[in-house]
PAZABA-403384 format. One record per atom (N, C-alpha, C): residue number from 1; residue in one letter; atom name; x, y, z. Coordinates in steps of 0.2 Angstrom, whole numbers. Layout:
// residues N
{NUM, A, CA, {X, Y, Z}} ...
***
This chain:
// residues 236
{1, X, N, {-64, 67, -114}} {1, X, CA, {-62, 64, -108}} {1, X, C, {-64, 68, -102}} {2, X, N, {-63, 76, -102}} {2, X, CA, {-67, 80, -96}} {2, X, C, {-73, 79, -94}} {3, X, N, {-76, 76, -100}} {3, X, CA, {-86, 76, -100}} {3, X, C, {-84, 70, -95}} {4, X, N, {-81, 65, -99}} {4, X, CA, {-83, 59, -93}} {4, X, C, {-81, 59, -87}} {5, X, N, {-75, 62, -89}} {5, X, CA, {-72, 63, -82}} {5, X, C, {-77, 67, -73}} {6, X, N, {-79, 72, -77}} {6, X, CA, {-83, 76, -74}} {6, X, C, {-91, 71, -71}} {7, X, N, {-92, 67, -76}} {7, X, CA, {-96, 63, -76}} {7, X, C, {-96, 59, -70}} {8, X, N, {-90, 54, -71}} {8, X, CA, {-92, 52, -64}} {8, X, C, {-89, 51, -58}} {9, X, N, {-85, 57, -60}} {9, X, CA, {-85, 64, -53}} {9, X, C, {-94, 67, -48}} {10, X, N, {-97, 68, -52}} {10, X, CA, {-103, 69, -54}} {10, X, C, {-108, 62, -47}} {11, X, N, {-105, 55, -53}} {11, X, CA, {-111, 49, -49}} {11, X, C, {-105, 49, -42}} {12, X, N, {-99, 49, -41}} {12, X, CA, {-96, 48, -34}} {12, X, C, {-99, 54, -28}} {13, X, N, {-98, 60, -32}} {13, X, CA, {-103, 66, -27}} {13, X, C, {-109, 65, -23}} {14, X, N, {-113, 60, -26}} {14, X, CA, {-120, 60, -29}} {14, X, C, {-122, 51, -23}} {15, X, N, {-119, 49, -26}} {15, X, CA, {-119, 41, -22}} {15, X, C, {-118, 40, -12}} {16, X, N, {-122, 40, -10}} {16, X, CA, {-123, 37, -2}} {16, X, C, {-116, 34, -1}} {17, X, N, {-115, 30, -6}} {17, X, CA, {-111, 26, -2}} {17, X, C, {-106, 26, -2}} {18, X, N, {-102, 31, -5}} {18, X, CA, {-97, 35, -2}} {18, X, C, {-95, 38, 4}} {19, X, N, {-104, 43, 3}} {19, X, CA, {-106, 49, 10}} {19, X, C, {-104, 44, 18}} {20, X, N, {-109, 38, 17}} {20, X, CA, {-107, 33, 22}} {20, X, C, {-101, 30, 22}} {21, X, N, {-96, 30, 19}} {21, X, CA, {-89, 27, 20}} {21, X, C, {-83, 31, 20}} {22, X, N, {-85, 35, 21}} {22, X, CA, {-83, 44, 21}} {22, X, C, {-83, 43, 31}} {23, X, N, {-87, 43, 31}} {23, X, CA, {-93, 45, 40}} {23, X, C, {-88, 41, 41}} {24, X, N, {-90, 33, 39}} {24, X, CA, {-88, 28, 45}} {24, X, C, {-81, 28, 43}} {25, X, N, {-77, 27, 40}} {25, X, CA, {-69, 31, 41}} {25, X, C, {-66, 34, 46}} {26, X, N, {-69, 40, 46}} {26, X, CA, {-67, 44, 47}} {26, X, C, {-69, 44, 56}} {27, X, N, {-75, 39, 58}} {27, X, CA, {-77, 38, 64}} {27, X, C, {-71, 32, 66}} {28, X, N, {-70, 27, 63}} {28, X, CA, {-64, 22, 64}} {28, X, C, {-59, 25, 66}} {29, X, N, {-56, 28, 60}} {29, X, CA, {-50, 31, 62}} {29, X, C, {-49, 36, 68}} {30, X, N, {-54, 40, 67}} {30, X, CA, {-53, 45, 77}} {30, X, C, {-52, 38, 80}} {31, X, N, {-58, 35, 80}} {31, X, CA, {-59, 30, 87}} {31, X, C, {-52, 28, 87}} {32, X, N, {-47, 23, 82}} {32, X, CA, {-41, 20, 84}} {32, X, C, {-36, 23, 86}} {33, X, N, {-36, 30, 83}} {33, X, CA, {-30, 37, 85}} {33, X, C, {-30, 36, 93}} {34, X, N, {-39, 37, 94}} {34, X, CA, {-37, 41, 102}} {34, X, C, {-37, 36, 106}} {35, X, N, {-37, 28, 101}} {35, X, CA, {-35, 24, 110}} {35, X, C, {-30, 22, 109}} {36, X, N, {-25, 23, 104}} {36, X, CA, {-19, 23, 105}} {36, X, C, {-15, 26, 106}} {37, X, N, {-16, 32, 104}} {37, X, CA, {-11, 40, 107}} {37, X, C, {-14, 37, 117}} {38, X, N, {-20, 37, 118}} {38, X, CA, {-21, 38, 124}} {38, X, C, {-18, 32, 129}} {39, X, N, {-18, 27, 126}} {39, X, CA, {-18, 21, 129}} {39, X, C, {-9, 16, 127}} {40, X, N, {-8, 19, 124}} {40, X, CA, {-1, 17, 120}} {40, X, C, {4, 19, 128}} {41, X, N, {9, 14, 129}} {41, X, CA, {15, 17, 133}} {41, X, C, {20, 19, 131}} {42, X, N, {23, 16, 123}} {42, X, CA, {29, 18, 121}} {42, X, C, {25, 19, 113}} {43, X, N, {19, 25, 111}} {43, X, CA, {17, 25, 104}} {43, X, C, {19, 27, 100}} {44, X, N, {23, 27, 96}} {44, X, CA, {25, 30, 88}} {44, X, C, {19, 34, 84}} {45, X, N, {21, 40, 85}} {45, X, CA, {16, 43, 81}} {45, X, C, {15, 46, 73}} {46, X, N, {21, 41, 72}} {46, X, CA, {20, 39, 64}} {46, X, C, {17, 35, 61}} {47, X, N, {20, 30, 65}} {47, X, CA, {14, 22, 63}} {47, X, C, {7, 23, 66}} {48, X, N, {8, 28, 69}} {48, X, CA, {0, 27, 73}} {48, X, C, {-5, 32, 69}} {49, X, N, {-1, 35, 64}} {49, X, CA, {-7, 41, 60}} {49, X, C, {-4, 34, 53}} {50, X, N, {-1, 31, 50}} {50, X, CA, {-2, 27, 43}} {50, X, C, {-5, 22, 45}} {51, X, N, {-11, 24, 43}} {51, X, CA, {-15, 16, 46}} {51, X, C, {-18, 14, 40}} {52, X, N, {-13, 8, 38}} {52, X, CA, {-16, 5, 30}} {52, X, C, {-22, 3, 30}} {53, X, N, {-24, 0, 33}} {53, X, CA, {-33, 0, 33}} {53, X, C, {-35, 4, 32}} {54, X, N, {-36, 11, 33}} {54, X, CA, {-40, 14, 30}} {54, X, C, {-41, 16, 25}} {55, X, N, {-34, 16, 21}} {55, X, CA, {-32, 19, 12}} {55, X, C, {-36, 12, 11}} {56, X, N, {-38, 5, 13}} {56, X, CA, {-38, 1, 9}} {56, X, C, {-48, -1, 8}} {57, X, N, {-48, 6, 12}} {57, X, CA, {-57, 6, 10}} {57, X, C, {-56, 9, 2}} {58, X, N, {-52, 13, 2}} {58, X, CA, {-55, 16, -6}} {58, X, C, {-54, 10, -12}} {59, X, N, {-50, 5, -12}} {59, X, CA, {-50, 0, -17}} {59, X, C, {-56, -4, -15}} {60, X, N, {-59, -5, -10}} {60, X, CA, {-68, -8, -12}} {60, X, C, {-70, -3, -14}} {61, X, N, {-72, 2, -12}} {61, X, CA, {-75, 7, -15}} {61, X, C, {-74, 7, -25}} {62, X, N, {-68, 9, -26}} {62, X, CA, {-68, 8, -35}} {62, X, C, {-70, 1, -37}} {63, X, N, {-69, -5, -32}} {63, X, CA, {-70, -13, -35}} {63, X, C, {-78, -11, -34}} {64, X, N, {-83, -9, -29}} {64, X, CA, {-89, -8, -30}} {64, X, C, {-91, -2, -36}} {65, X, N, {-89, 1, -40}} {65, X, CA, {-89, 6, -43}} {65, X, C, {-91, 4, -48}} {66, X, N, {-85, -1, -51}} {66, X, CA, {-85, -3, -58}} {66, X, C, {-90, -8, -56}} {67, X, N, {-91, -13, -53}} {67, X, CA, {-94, -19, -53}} {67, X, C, {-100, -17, -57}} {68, X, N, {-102, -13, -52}} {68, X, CA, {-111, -10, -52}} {68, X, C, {-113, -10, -57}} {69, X, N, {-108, -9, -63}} {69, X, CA, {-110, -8, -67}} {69, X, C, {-114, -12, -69}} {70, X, N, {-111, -19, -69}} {70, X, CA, {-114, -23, -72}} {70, X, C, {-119, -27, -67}} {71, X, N, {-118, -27, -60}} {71, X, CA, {-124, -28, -57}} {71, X, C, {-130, -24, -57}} {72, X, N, {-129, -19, -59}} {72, X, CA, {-135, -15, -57}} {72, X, C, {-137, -12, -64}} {73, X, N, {-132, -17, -71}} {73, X, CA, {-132, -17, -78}} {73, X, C, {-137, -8, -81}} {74, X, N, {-133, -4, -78}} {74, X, CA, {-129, 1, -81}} {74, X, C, {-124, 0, -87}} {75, X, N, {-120, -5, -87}} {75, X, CA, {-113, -2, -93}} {75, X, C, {-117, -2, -99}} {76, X, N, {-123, -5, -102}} {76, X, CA, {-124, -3, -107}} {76, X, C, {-124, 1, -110}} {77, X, N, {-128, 5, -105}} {77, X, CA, {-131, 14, -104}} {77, X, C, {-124, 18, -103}} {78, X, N, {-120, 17, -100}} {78, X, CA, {-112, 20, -99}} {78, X, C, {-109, 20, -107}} {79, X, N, {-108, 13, -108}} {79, X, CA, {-103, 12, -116}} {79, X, C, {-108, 16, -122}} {80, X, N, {-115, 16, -122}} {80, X, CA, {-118, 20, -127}} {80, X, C, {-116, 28, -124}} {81, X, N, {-116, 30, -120}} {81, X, CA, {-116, 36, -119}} {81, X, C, {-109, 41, -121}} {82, X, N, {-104, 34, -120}} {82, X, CA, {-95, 32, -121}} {82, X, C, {-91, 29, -126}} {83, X, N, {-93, 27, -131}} {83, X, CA, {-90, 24, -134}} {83, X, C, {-85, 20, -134}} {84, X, N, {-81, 25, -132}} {84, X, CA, {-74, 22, -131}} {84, X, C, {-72, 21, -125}} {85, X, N, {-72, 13, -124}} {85, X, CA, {-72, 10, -119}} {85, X, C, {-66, 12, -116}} {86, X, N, {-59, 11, -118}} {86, X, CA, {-52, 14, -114}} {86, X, C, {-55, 17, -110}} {87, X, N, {-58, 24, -115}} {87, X, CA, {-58, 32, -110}} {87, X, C, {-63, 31, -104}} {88, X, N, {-67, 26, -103}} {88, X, CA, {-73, 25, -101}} {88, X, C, {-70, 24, -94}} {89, X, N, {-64, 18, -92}} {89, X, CA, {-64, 15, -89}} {89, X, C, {-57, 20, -87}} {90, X, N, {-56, 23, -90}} {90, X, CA, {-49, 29, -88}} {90, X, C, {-53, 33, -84}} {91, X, N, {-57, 36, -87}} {91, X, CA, {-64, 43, -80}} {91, X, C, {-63, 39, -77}} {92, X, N, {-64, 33, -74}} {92, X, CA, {-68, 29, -70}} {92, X, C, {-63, 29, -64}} {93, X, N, {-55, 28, -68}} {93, X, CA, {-51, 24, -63}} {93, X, C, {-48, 32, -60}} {94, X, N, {-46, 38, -65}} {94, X, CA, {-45, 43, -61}} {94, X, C, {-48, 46, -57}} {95, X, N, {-56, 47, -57}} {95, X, CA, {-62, 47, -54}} {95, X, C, {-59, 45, -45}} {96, X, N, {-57, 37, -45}} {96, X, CA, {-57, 37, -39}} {96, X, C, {-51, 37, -38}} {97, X, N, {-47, 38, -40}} {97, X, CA, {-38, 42, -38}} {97, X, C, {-41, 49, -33}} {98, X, N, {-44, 52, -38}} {98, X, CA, {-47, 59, -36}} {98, X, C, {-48, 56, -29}} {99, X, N, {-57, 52, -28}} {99, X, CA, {-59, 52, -21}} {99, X, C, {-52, 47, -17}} {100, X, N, {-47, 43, -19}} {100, X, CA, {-44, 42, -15}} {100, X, C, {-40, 47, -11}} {101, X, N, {-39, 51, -14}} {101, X, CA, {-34, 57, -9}} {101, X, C, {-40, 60, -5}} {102, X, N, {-46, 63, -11}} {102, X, CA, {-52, 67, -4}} {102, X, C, {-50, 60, 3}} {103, X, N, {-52, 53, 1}} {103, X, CA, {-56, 52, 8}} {103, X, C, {-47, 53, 12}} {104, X, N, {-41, 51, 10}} {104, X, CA, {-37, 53, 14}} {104, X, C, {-37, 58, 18}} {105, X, N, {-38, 63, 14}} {105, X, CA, {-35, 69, 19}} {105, X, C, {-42, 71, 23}} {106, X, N, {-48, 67, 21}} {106, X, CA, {-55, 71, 26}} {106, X, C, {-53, 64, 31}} {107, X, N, {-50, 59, 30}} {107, X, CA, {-49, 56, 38}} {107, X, C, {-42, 57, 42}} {108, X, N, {-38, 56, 37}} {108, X, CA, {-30, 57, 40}} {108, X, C, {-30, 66, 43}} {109, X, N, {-31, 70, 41}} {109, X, CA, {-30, 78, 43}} {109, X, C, {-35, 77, 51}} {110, X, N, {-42, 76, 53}} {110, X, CA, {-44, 77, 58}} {110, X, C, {-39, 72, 62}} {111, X, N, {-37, 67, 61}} {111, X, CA, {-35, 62, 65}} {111, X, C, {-25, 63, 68}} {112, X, N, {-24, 66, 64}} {112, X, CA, {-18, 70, 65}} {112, X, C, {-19, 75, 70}} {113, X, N, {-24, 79, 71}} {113, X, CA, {-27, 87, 74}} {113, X, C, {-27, 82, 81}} {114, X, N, {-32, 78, 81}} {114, X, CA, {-35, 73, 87}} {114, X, C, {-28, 69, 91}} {115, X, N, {-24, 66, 87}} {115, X, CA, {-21, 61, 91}} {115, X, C, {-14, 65, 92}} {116, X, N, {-12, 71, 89}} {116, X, CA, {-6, 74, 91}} {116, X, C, {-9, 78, 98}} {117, X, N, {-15, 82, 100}} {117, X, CA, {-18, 84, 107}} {117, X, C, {-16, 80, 109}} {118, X, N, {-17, 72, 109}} {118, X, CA, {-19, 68, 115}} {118, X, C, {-12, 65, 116}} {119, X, N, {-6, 64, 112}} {119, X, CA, {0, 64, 114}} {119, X, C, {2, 70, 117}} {120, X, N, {1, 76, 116}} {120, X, CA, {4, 81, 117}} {120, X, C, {1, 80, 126}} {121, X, N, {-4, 79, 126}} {121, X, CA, {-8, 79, 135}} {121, X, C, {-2, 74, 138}} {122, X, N, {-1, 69, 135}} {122, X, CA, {2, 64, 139}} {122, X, C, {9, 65, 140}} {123, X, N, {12, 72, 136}} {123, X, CA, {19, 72, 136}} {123, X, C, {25, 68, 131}} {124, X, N, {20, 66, 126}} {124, X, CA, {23, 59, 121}} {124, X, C, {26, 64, 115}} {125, X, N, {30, 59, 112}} {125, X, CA, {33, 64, 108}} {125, X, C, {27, 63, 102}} {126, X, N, {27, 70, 100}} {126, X, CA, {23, 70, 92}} {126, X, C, {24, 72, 85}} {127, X, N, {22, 72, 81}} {127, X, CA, {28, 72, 73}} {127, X, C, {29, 79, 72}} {128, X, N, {26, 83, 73}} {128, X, CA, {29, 93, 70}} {128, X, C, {28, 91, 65}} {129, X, N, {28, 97, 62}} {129, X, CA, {28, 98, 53}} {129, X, C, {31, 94, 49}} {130, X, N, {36, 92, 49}} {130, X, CA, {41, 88, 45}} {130, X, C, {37, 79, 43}} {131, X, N, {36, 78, 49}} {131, X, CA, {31, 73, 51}} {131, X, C, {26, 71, 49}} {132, X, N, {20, 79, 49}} {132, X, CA, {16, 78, 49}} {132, X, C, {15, 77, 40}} {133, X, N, {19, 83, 36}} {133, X, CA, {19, 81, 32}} {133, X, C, {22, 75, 27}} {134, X, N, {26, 73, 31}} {134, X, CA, {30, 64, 28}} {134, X, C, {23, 58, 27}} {135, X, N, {19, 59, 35}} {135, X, CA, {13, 55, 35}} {135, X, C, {7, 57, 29}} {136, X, N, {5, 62, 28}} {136, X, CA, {1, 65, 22}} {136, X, C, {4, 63, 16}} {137, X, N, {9, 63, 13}} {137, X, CA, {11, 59, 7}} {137, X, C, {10, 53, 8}} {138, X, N, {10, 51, 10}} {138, X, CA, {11, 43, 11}} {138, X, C, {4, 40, 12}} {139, X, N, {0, 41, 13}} {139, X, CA, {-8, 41, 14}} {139, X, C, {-11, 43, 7}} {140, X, N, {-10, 50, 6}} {140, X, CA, {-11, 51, -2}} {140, X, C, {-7, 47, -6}} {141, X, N, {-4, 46, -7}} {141, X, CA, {1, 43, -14}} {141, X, C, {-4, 35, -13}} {142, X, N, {-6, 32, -7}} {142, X, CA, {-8, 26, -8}} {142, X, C, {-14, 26, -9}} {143, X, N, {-16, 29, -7}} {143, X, CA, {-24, 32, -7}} {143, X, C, {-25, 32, -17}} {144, X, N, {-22, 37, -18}} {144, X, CA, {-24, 38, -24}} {144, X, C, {-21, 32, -30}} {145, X, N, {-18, 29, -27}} {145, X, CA, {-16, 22, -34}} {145, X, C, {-20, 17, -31}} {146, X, N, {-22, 15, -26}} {146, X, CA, {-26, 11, -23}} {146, X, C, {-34, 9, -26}} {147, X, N, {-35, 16, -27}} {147, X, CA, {-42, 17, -29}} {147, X, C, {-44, 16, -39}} {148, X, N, {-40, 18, -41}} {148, X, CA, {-39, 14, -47}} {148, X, C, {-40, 10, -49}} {149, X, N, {-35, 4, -44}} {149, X, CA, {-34, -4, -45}} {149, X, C, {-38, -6, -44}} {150, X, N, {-42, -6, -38}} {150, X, CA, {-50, -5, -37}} {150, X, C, {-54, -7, -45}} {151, X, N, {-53, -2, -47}} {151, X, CA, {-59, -1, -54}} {151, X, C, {-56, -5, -57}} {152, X, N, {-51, -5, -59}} {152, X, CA, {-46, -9, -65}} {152, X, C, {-49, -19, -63}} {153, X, N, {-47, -20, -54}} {153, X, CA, {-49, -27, -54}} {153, X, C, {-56, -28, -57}} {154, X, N, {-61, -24, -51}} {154, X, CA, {-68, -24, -55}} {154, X, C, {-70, -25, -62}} {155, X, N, {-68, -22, -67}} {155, X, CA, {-68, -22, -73}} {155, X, C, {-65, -29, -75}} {156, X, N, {-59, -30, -72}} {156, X, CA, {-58, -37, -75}} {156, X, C, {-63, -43, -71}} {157, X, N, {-66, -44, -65}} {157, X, CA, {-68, -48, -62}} {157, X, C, {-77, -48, -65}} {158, X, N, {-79, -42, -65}} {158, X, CA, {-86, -41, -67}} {158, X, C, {-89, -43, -61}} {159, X, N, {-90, -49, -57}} {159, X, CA, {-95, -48, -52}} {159, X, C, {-93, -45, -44}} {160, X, N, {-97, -43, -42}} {160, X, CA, {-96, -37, -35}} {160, X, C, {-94, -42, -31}} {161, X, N, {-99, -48, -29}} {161, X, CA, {-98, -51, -22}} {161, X, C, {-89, -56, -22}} {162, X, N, {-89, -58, -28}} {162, X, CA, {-83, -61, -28}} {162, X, C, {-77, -57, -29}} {163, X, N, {-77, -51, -32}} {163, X, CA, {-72, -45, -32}} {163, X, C, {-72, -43, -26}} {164, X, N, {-75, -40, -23}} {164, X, CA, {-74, -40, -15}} {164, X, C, {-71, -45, -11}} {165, X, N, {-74, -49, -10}} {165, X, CA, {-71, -53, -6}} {165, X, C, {-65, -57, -8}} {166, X, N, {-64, -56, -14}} {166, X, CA, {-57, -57, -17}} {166, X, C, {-52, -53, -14}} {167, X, N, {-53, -47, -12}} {167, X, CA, {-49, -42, -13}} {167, X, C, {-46, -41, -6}} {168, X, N, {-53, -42, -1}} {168, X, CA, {-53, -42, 7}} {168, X, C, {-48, -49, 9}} {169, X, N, {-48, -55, 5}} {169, X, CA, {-44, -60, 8}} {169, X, C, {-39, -59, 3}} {170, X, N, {-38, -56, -1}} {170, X, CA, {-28, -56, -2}} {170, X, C, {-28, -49, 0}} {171, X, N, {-31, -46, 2}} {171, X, CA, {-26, -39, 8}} {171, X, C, {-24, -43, 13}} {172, X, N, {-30, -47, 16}} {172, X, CA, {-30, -47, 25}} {172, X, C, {-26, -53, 25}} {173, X, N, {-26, -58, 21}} {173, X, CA, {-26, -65, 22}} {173, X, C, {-19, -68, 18}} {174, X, N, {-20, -68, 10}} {174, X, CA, {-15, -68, 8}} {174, X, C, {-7, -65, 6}} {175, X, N, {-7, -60, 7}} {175, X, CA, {-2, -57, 6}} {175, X, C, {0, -56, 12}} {176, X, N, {-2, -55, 17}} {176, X, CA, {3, -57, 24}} {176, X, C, {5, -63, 25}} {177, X, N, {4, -67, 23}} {177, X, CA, {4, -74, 23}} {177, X, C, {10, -78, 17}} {178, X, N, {10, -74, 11}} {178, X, CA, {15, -74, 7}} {178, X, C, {22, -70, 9}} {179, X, N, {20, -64, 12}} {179, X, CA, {26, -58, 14}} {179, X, C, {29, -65, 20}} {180, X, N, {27, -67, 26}} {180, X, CA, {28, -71, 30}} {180, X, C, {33, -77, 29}} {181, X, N, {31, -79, 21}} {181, X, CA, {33, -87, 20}} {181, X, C, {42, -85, 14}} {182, X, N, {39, -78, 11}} {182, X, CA, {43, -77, 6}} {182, X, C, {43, -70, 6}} {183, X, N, {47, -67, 10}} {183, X, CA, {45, -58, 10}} {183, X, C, {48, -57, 3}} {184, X, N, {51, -59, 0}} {184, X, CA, {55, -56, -6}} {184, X, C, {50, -54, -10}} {185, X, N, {46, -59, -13}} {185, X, CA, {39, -59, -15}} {185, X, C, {34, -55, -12}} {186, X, N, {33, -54, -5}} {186, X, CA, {27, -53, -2}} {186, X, C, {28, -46, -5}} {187, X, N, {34, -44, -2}} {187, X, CA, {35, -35, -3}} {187, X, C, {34, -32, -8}} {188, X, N, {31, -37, -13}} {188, X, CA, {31, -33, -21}} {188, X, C, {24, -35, -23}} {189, X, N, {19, -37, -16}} {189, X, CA, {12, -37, -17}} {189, X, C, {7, -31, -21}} {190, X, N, {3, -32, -24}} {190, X, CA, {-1, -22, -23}} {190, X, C, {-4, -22, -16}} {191, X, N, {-7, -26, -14}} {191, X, CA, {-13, -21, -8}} {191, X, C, {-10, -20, -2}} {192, X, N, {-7, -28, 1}} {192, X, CA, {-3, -26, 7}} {192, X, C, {5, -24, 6}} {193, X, N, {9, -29, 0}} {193, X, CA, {15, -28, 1}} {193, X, C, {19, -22, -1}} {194, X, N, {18, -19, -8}} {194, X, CA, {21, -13, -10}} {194, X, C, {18, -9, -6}} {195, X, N, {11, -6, -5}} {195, X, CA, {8, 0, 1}} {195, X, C, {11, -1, 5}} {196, X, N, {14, -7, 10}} {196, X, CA, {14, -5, 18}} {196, X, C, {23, -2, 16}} {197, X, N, {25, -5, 11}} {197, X, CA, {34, 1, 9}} {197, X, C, {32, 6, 9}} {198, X, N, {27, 9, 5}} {198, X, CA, {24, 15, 6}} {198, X, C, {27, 21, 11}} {199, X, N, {18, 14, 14}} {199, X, CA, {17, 19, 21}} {199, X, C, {23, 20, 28}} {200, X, N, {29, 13, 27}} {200, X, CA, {35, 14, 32}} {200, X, C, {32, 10, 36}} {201, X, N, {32, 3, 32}} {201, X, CA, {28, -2, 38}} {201, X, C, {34, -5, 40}} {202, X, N, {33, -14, 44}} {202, X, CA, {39, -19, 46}} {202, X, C, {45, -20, 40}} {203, X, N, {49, -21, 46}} {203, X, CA, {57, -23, 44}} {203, X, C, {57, -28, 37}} {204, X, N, {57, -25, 32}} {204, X, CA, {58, -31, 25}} {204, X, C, {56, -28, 21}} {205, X, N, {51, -24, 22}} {205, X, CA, {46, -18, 16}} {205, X, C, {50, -17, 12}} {206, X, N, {49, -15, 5}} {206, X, CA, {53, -10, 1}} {206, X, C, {52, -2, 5}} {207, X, N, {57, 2, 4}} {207, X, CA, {59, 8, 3}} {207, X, C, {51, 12, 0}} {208, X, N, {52, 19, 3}} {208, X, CA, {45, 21, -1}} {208, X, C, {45, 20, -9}} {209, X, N, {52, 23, -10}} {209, X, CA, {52, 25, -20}} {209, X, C, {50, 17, -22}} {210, X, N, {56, 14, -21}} {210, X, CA, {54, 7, -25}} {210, X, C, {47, 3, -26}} {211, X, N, {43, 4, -18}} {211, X, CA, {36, 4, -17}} {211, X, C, {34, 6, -19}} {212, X, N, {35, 13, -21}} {212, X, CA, {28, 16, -25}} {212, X, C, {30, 15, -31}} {213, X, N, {34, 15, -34}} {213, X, CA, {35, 12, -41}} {213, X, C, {30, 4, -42}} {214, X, N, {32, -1, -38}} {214, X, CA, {27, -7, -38}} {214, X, C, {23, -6, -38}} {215, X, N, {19, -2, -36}} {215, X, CA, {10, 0, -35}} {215, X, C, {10, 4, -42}} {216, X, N, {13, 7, -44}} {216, X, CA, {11, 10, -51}} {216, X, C, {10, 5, -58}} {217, X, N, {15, 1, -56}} {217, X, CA, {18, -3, -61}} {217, X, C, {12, -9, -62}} {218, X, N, {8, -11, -55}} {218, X, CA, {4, -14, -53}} {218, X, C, {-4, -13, -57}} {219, X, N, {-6, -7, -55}} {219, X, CA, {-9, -2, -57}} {219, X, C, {-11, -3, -64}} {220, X, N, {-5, 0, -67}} {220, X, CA, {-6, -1, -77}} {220, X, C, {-6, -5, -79}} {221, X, N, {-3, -12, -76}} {221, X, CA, {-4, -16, -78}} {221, X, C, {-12, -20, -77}} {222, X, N, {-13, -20, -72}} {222, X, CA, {-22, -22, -72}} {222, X, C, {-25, -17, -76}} {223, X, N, {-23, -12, -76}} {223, X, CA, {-27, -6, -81}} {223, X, C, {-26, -10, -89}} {224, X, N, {-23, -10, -90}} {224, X, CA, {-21, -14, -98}} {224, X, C, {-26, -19, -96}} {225, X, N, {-24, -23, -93}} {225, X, CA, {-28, -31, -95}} {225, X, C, {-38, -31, -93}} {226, X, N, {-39, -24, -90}} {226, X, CA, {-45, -24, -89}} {226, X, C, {-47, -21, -96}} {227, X, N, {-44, -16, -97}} {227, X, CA, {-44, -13, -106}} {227, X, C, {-47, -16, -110}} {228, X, N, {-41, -20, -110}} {228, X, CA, {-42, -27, -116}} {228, X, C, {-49, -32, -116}} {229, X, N, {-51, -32, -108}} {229, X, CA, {-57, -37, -106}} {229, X, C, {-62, -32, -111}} {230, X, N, {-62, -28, -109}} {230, X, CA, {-69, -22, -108}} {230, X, C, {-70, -18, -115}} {231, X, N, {-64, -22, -120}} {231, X, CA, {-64, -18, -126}} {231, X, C, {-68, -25, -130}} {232, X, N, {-65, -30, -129}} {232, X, CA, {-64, -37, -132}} {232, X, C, {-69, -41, -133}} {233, X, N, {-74, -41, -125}} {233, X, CA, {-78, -45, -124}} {233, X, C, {-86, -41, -124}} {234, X, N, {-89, -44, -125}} {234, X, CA, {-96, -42, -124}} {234, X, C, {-98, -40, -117}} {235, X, N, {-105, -33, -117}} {235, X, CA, {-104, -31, -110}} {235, X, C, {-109, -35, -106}} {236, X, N, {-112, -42, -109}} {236, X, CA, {-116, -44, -105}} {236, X, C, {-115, -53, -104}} 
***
């Protein structure tokens, strides 16, 4: 399990299209800090550093990860080198837990530095310690279960362009839409509804603990049923 694990620790290191979703994060996130710390006239500078969109790049990132596999019809060459398909798909999904926290804390720390100055210039209140670290949990702990579920969909879905875009219209589109019509339901969503209890989003959200219990519980269980695909069915 360290082999593989180290493995593809290894290909995420290694892979552009991390480095580049990494950058552009990271350039997003300043850019929205500073025009809302600067631009803001009553800003919250909590909700203004938990900004769910950006935790929600690491779930394409793992949904592109596992996909590849079979687009780019690697898994052969993967499962020969792995046998044991579970462990294969366990590296895979820890893998991007791991880079879900890196990319957190390489976007959320600068952006915290940057838009606490720029409250601080304008006389606004800013988070202090206490704060600063409430926001860093919270960013990490979704970061890292997000980036999993990623793998775990892909795995169950196989193809890239539909797993993507699956994934992009029930964050953006469906689960606000259901939170809307039936919050009871919505709020026990994985992408937008349990995360945004997380993060300390709108009036209805679960609580953090209970939300992150839902994300977990979300997690395993697409981990199971992707298991079961990847163990059961043929890789091609």
């Amino acid at each position: 399990m360290t082999a593989l694990l180290r493995a593809e620790l290894l290909k995420l290191r290694t892979t552009r299209t991390f480095a580049a979703v990494v950058a552009s994060a990271a350039a997003l996130s300043l850019t929205l800090v500073v025009l809302g710390a600067a631009l803001g006239k009553e800003t919250k500078a909590h909700a203004l550093f938990t900004n769910s969109a950006i935790t929600y790049i690491i779930v394409i990132l793992g949904a592109i990860a596992m996909t590849g596999e079979w687009r780019h019809r690697t898994i052969t060459g993967s499962v020969l080198a792995a046998p044991n398909r579970v462990r294969l798909l366990a590296a895979k999904a820890i893998s991007y837990s791991v880079a879900g926290i890196a990319l957190s804390i390489i976007v959320t720390v600068p952006t915290i530095i940057v838009g606490e100055l720029v409250l601080s210039g304008r006389g606004l209140a800013t988070l202090g310690a206490g704060g600063i670290a409430d926001v860093l949990w919270r960013n990490l702990a979704v970061a890292a279960l997000l980036g999993p579920l990623g793998v775990c969909v892909g795995a169950l879905v196989r193809n890239q362009i539909v797993t993507v875009v699956g994934l992009v219209i029930m964050a953006a589109a469906i689960e606000p839409a259901v939170f809307q019509a039936v919050p009871e339901v919505g709020r026990l969503l994985p992408l937008a509804g349990a995360p945004g209890g997380v993060l300390g989003g709108t009036h209805g959200d679960l609580s953090p603990a209970p939300a992150l219990a839902v994300m977990v519980a979300w997690t395993l269980t697409i981990f199971a049923a992707a298991a079961w695909r990847l163990r059961s069915r043929d890789l091609v």
